[in-house]
C-alpha positions in Angstrom: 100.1 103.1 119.6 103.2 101.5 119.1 105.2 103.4 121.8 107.8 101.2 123.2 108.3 102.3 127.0 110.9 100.2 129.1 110.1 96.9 129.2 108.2 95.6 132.1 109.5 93.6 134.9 107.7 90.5 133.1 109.6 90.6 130.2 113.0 91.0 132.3 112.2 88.0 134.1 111.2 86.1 131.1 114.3 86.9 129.8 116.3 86.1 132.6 114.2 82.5 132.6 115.2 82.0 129.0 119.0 82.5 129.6 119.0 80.1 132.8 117.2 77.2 130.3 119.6 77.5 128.0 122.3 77.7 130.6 120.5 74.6 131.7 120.2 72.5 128.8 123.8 73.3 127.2 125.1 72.1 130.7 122.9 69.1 130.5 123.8 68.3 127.0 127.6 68.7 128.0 127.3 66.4 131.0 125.7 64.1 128.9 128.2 63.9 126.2 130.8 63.7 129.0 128.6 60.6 130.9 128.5 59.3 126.7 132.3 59.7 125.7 133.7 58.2 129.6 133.1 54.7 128.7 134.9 54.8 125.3 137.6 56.8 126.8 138.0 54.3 129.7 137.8 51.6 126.9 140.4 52.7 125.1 143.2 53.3 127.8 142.2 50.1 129.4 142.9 48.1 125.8 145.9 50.6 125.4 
């Protein structure tokens, strides 16, 4: 009871899982503030 052994292949695959959906969502959220901020941007030069 409450021996920890080396965690099992499950848990190193979960945790690999987690890490890619973050790596996911950070890269989506970045991509959307890039697809957000592009109009502006373009707006701006273009009255510039």
């Amino acid at each position: 009871m409450g021996q920890r052994i080396h965690p099992t292949a499950a848990d190193i695959f979960a945790s690999a899982d987690f890490v890619r959906g973050i790596l996911v969502v950070s890269s989506f959220g970045f991509w959307a503030v890039m697809l957000g901020l592009m109009p502006v941007l373009v707006f701006r030069v273009w009255l510039a």
